[in-house]
C-alpha positions as CSV (number, residue, x, y, z in Angstrom):
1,X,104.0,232.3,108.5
2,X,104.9,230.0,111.4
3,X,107.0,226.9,110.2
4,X,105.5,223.2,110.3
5,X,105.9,221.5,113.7
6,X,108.7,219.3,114.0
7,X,108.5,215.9,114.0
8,X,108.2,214.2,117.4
9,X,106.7,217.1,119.1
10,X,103.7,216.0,121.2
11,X,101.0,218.6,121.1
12,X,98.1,218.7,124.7
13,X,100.3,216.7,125.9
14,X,98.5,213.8,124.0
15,X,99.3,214.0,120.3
16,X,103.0,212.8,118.8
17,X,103.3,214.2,115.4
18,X,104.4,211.7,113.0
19,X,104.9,213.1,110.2
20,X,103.5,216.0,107.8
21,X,100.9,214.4,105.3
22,X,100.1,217.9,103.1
23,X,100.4,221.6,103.1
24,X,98.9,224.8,101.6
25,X,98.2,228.3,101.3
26,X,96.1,228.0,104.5
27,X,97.4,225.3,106.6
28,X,98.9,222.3,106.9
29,X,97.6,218.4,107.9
30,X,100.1,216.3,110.4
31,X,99.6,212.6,111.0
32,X,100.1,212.2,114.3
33,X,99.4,209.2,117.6
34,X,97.1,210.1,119.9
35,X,98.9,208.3,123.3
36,X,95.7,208.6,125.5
37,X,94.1,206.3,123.0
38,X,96.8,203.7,122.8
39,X,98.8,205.4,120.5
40,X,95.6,205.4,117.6
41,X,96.5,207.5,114.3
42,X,95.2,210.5,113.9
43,X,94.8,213.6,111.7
44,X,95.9,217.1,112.5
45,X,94.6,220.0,110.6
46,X,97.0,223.7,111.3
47,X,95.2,226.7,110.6
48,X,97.2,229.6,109.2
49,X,95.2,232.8,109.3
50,X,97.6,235.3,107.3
51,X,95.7,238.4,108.3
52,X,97.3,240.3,111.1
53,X,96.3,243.6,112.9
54,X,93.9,244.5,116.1
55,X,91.6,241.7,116.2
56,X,92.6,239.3,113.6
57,X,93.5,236.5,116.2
58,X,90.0,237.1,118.2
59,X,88.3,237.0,114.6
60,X,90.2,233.4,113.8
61,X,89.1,232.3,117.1
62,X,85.5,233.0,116.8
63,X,85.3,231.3,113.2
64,X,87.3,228.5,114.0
65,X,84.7,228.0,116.7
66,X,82.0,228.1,114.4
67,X,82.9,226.1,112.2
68,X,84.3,223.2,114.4
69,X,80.6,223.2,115.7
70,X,79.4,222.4,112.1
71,X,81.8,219.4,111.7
72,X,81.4,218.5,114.9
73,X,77.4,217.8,113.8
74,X,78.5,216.1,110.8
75,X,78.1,212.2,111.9
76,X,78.5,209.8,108.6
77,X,80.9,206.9,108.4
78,X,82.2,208.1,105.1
79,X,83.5,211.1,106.2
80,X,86.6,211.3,108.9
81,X,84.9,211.8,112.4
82,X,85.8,215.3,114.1
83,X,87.4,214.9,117.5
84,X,88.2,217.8,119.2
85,X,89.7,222.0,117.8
86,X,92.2,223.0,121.0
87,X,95.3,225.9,120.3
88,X,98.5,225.8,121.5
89,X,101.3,228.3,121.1
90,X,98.9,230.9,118.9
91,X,98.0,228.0,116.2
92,X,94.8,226.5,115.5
93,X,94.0,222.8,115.6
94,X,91.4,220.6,114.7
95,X,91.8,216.7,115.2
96,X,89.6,214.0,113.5
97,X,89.9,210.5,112.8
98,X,93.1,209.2,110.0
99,X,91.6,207.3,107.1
100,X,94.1,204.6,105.9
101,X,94.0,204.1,102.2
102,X,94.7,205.6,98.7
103,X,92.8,208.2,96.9
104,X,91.2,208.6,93.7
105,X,94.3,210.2,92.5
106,X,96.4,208.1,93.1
107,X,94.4,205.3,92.1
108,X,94.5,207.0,88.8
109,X,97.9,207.3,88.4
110,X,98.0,203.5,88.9
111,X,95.9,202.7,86.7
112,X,97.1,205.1,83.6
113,X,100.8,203.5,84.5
114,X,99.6,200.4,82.6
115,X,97.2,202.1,79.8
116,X,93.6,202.5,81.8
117,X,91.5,204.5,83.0
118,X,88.7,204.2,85.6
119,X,85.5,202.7,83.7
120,X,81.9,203.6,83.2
121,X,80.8,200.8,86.4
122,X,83.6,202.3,87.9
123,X,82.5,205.9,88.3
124,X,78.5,205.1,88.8
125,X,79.7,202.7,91.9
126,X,81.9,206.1,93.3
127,X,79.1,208.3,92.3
128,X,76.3,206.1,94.1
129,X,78.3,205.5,97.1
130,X,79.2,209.4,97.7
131,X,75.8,210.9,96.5
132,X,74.3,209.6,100.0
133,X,77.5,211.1,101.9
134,X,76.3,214.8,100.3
135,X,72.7,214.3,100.5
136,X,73.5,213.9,104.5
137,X,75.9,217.0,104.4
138,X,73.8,218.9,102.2
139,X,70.8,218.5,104.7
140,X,72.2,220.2,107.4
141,X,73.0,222.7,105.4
142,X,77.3,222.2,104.6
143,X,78.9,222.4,101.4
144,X,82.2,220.3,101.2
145,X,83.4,223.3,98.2
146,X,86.2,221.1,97.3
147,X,85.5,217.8,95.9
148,X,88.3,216.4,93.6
149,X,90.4,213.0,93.5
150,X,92.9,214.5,96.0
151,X,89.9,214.6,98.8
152,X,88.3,211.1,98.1
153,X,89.9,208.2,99.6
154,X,89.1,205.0,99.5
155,X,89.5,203.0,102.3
156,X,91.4,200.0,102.4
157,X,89.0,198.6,105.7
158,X,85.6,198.5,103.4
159,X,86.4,199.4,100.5
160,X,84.2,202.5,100.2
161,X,85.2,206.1,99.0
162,X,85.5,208.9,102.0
163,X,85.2,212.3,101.5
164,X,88.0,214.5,103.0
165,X,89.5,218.1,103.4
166,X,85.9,220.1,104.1
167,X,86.8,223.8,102.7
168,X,86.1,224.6,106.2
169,X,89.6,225.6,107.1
170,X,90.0,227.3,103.6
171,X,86.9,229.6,104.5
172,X,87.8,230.6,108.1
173,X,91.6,231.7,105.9
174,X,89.9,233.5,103.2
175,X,87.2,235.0,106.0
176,X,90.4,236.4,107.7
177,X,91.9,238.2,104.7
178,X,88.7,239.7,104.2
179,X,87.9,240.6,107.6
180,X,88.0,244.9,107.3
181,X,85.7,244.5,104.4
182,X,82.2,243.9,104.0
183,X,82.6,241.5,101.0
184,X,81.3,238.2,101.6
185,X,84.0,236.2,100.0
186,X,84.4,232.6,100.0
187,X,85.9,231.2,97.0
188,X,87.4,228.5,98.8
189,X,88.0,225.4,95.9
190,X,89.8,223.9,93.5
191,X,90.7,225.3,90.0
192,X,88.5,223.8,87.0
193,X,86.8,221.4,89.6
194,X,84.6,224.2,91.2
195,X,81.9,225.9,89.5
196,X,82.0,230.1,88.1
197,X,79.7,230.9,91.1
198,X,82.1,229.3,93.7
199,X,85.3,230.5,92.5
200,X,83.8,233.9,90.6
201,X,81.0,235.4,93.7
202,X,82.0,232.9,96.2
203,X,78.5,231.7,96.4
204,X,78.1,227.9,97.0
205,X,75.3,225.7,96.9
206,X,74.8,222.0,97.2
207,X,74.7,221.9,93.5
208,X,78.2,223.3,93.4
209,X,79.3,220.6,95.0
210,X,77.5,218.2,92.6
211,X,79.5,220.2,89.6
212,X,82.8,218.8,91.2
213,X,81.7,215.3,91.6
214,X,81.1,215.6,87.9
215,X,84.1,217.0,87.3
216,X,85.7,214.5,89.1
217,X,83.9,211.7,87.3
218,X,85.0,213.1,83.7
219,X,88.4,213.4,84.3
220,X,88.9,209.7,86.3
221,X,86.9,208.2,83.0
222,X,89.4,210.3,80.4
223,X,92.6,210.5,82.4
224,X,92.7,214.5,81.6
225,X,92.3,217.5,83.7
226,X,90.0,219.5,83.4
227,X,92.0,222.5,81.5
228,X,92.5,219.1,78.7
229,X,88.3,218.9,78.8
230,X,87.1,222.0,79.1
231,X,86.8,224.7,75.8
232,X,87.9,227.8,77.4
233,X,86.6,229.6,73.4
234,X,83.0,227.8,73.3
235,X,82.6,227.9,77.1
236,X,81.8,223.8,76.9
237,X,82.8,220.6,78.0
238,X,84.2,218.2,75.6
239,X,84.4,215.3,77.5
240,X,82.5,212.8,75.6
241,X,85.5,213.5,73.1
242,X,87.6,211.1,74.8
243,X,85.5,208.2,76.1
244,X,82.4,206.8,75.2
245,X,80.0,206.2,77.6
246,X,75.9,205.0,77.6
247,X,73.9,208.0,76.3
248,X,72.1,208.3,79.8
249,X,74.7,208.4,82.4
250,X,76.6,211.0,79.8
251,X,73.2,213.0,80.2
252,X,73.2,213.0,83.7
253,X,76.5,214.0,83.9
254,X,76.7,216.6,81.7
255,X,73.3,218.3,83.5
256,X,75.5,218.5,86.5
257,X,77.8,220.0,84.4
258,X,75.7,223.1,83.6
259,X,77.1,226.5,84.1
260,X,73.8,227.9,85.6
261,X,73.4,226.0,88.9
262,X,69.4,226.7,88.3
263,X,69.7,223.8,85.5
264,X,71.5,221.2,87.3
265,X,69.9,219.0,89.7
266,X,69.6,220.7,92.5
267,X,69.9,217.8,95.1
268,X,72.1,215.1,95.7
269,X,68.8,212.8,96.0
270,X,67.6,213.9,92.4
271,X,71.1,212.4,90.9
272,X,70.6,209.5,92.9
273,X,67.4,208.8,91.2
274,X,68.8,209.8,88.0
275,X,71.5,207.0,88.4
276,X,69.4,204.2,89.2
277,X,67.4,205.5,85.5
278,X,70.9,205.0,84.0
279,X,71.7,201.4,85.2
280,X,68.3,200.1,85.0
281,X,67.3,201.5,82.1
282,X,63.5,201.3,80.7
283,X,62.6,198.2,78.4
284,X,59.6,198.8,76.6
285,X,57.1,195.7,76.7
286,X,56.4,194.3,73.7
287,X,52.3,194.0,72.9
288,X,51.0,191.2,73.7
289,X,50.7,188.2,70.2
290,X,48.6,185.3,70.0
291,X,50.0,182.3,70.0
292,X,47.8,181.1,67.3
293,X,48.8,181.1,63.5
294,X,47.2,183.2,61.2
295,X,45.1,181.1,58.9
296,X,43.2,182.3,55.6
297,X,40.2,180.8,55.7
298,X,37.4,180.8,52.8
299,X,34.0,182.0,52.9
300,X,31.0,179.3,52.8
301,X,29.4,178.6,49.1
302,X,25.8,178.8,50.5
303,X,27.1,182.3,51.3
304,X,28.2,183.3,48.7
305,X,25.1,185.0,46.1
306,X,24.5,184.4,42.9
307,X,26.4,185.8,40.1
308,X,24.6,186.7,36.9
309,X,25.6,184.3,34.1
310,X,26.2,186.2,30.4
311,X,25.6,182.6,29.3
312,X,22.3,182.5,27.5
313,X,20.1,179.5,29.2
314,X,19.6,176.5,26.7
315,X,16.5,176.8,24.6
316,X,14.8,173.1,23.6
317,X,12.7,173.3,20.2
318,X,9.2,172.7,21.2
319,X,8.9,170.4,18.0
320,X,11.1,168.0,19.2
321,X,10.2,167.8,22.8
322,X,6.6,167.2,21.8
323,X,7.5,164.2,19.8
324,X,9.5,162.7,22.1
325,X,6.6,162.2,24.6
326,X,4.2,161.8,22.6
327,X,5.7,159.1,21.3
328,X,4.7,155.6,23.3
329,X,7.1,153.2,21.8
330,X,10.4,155.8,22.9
331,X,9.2,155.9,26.6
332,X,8.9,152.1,26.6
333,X,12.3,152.0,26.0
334,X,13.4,155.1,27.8
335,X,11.9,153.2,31.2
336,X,13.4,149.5,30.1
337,X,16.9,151.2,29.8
338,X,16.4,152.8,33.1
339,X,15.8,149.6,35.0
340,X,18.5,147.9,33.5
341,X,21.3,150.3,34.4
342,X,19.3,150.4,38.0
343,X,20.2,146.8,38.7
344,X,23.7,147.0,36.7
345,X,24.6,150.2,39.2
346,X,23.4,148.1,42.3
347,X,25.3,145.0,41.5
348,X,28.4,146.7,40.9
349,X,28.0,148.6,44.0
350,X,27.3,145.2,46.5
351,X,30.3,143.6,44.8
352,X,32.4,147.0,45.4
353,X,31.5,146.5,49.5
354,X,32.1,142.9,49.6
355,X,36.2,143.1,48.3
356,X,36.9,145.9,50.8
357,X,35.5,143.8,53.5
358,X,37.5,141.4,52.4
359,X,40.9,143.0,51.7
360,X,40.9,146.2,53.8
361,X,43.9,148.0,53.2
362,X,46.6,148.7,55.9
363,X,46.3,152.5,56.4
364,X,48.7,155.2,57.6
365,X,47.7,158.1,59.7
366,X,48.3,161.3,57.8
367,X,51.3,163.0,59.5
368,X,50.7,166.1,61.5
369,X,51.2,169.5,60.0
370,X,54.2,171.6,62.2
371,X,53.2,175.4,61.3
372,X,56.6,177.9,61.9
373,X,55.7,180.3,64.2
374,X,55.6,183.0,62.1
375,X,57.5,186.6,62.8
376,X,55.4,189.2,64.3
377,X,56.4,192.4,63.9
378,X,53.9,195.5,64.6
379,X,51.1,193.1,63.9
380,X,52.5,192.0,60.6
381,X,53.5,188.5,59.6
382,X,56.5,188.3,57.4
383,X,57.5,184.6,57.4
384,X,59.3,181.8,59.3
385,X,62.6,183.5,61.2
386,X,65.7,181.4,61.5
387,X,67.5,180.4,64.9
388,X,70.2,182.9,66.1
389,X,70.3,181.4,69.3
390,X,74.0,182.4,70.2
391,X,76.9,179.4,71.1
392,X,77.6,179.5,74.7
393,X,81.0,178.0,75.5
394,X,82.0,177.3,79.0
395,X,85.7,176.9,80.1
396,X,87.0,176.0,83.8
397,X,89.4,179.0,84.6
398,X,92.6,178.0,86.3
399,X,93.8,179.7,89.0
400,X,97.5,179.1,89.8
401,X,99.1,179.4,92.8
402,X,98.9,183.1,93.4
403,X,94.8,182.9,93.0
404,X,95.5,184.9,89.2
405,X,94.6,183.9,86.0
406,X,95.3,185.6,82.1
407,X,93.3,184.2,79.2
408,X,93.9,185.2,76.2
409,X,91.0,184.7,73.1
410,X,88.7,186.1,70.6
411,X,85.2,186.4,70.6
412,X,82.6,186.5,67.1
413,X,79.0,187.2,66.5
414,X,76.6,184.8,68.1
415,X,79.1,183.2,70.6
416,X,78.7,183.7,74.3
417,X,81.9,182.9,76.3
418,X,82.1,181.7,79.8
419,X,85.2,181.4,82.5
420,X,84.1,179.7,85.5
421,X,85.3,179.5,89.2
422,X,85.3,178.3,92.5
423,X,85.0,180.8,95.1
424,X,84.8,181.2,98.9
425,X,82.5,183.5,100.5
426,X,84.6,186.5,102.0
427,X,86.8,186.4,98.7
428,X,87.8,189.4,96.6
429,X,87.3,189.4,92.9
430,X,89.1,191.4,90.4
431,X,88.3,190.9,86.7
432,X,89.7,193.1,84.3
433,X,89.2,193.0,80.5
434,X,92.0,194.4,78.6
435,X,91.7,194.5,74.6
436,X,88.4,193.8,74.4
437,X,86.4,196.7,71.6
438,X,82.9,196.0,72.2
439,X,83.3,193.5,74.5
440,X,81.4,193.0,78.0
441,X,81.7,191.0,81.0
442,X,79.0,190.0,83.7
443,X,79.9,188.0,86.5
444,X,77.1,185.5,87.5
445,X,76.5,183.9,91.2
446,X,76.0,180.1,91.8
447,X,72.6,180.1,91.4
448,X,73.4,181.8,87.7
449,X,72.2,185.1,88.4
450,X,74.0,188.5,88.0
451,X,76.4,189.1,91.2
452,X,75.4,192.7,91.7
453,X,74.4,195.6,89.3
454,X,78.0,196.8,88.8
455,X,78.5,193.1,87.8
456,X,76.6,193.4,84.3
457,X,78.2,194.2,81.2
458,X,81.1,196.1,82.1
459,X,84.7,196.4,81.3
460,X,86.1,195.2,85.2
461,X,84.7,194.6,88.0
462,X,85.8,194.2,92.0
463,X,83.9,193.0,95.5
464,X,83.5,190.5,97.8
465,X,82.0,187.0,96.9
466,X,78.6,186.4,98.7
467,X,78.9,182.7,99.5
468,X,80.8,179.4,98.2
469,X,80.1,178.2,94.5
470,X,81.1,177.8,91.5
471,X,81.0,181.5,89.7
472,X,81.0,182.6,86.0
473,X,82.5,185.4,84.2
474,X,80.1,185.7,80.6
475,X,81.9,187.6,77.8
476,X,79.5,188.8,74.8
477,X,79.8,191.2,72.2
478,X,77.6,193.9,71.7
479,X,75.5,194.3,69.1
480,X,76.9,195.4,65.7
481,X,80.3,193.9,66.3
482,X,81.2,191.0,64.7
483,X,84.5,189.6,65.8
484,X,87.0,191.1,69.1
485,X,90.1,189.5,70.4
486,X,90.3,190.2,74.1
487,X,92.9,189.6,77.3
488,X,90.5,188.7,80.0
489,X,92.5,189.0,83.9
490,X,91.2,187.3,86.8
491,X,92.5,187.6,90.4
492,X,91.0,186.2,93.6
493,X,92.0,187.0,96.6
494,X,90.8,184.3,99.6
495,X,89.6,185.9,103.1
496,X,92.2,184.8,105.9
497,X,91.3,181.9,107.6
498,X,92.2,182.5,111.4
499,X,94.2,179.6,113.0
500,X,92.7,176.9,114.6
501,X,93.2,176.7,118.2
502,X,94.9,173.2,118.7
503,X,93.0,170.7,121.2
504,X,95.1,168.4,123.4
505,X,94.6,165.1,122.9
506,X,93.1,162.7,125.3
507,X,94.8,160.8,127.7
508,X,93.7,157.3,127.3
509,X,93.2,155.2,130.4
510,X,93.9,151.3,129.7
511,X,91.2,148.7,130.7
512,X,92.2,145.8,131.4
513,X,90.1,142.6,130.9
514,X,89.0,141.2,134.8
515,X,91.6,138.5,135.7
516,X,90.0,134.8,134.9
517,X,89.4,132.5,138.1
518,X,88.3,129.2,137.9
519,X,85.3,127.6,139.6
520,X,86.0,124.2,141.0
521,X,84.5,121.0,139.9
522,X,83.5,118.6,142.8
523,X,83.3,115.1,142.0
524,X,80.1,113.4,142.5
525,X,78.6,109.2,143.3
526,X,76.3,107.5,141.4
527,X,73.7,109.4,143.6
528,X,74.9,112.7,142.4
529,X,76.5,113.1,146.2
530,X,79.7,114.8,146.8
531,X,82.2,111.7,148.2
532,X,83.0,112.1,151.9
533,X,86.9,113.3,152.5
534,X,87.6,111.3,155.8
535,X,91.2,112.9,155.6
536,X,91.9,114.0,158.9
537,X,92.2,118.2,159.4
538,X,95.4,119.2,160.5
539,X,94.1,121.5,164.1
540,X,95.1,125.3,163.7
541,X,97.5,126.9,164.9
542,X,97.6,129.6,167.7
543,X,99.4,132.4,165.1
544,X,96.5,132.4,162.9
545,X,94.1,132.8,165.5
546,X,93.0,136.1,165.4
């Protein structure tokens, strides 16, 4: 094996090698300045085809070719742009563009240096930005084979993930060991991040690449690699072990999981729609209820049909009736008793209508009936419910003089708690909840709606404030947990305000006020006539004759 080039050697006469950013079985990666291009970083990949014998250098050539062609076609701005392949001194280059950031490795490490992990809205924002990146590769039919948080970086210009280190330079080495056989071998990948068809057969498909990104989401939420996650005796994943996650996203994840690629999704656009299931999940829409209260009402007497009576009807002895009427004397006095007690009744009653006419009493109007509106569930009325309307409390957030702010509190059942904010448009937000068991955090916009949809009820959150306003960051508890203390952090960082260009001032002219002459007066006579001067006029003399 050659050794690595020495630092300060220019390559094409064009490329200074800087330094030496990684190397491997199969090659090595320089950073070096390209000086046609005013001294722009760049990226150097070194091809080290161990095979030797007739032909192995023709063989390296003629896949190298081949396979700078296919990144050559690859054209996404997540993924390092390919410049040019050229060799120099029996050595195989590629060159393609530097990407300056960190990746999802080390951001890892960062993060497990003070306790954390990466969280749930974490890994569905990585997974939904890079799903597009291998739906574009996958279409023109490449497989990246080596997906891991070594080869995602995320770039400190946008802020997105970029997808590095293509297994292309992997193959074209493994291709050359193999090149007197007729074994089509290309287990090019990473250990416990590639699938058993990959690293077993060498066969890879885009859902191979889909495993890794898995993979790669597990062990950034649990912290572990994935010789800690994976049960080498039961052949399973035990991720979910470690972390708890919603039930769908775990679902999704552990279908890409699968050991038989025919049962994971077998497109990156499938995942994609899988995802947007997972943070928008389904709400079932209540049936429509009436708005009107349930009322018993009666049914109308007239309705109603007669009951037989076990009453025996009242039987009148015909002896006595008989009398009675034929009796003259005991009818007269039947009728006198009947007009008396006419006259009495109508008396009283006159007498009854002339005092309320009279006095009429002051009345009240009966007050209106309130009805609860009753509890509906399933169609079934079970009473009046009680208000749980939860407490919202709203406290101004401080931001001292580095733009950061710690808060310290506990949270109970039924209370809502907001931070709020003033923020510039450009500005980048970073909330983190610390200590918080079944607490969640949304950060809400001006106008009071959620930010974005990794905004909503997550552990942390980070991006770039829309416009100017006063933001909110709403803590609740979720449900079945009644009391959390929490350590809510809050750090803003303001766009840079370019200078302002400074404007000479004006040079004032003074104006001066027109200088004051006085007009005359001339004397006047009685007549208003000017008086005749008979002074005599000195004659002129010759000097001022012109």
């Amino acid at each position: 094996m050659q050794p690595p080039i020495s630092i300060g050697t220019v390559l094409q006469n064009r490329y200074r090698i800087i330094q030496i950013l990684g190397q491997g079985g199969f090659g090595r990666t320089y950073l070096a300045e390209d000086q046609r291009r005013f001294n722009e970083l760049c990226a150097i990949k070194e091809l080290i085809p161990i095979a030797a014998g007739i032909g192995a250098w023709e063989k390296a050539q003629e896949l190298f070719q081949r396979e700078a062609t296919i990144l050559y076609q690859i054209e996404h701005p997540q993924v390092p742009k390919f410049r040019e392949r050229f060799e120099q001194d029996h050595r195989l280059f590629l060159v393609e563009d530097y990407v300056a950031g960190k990746t999802y490795r080390a951001l890892l490490a960062e993060k497990q240096s003070i306790g954390q992990t990466f969280s749930e809205a974490d890994v569905l924002q990585l997974m939904r930005s890079l799903l597009p990146v291998l739906d574009h590769i996958h279409s023109r039919g490449i497989i990246h084979r080596d997906i891991s948080p070594e080869n995602i970086i995320f770039r400190d210009s946008d802020r997105l993930p970029v997808l590095i280190d293509f297994g292309v330079v992997k193959e074209i080495a493994t291709r050359l060991q193999t090149a007197d056989t007729n074994i089509n071998v290309t287990s090019v990948g990473k250990l416990g991040y590639s699938p058993s068809e990959q690293m077993q057969t060498g066969r890879a498909y885009p859902s191979s690449d889909l495993y890794a990104l898995a993979v790669t989401a597990i062990v950034l939420l649990t912290g572990k690699e994935p010789s800690e996650l994976f049960d080498e005796t039961q052949l399973t994943w035990t991720w979910q072990r470690w972390v708890r996650v919603s039930p769908q996203f775990a679902q999704v994840i552990n279908r890409m999981l699968h050991p038989l690629p025919s049962d994971r999704y077998q497109s990156a656009a499938e995942v994609i729609q899988a995802l947007q299931f997972v943070e928008q999940p389904g709400i079932a829409t209540p049936p429509e209820v009436s708005n009107f209260q349930t009322i018993a009402v009666g049914r109308r007497p007239d309705a109603i049909p007669p009951q037989p009576s076990n009453r025996p009807d009242p039987v009148i002895p015909p002896s006595r009736a008989n009398s009675v009427l034929d009796n003259p004397l005991a009818l007269g006095a039947i009728g006198s008793a009947v007009v008396i007690l006419a006259g009495v009744g109508s008396w009283a009653l006159v007498s009854s209508i002339r005092s309320q006419s009279n006095t009429q009493p002051e009345t009240t109007p009966p007050a209106p009936q309130t009805f609860p509106s009753p509890v509906i569930s399933g169609g079934t009325t079970f009473g009046t419910p009680t208000n749980t309307e939860p407490t919202i409390t709203s406290k101004r957030l401080r931001l001292g003089a580095s733009n950061t702010a710690t808060v310290e509190n506990s949270l109970k059942a039924g209370q809502i708690m907001e931070y709020t904010f003033f923020g510039q448009a450009g500005a980048n937000l970073t909330t983190v909840l610390e200590q918080g068991t079944g607490i969640t955090l949304t950060v809400l916009a001006p106008n009071r709606q959620v930010l974005d949809s990794s905004a909503q009820q997550v552990s942390s959150y980070t991006g770039i404030l829309p416009t100017n306003g006063r933001y909110t960051i709403q803590l609740t508890l979720e449900s079945g947990v009644s009391e959390s203390d929490y350590n809510l952090r809050v750090a803003l960082e303001n766009p840079l305000q370019p200078s302002p260009t400074p404007t000479a001032a004006p040079t004032l002219t003074p104006t001066f006020p027109p200088a004051f002459t006085p007009t005359p007066t001339i004397p006047t006579d009685s007549n208003n006539n000017p008086p005749v001067d008979n002074t005599p006029q000195p004659t002129p003399s010759l000097q001022n004759t012109p």
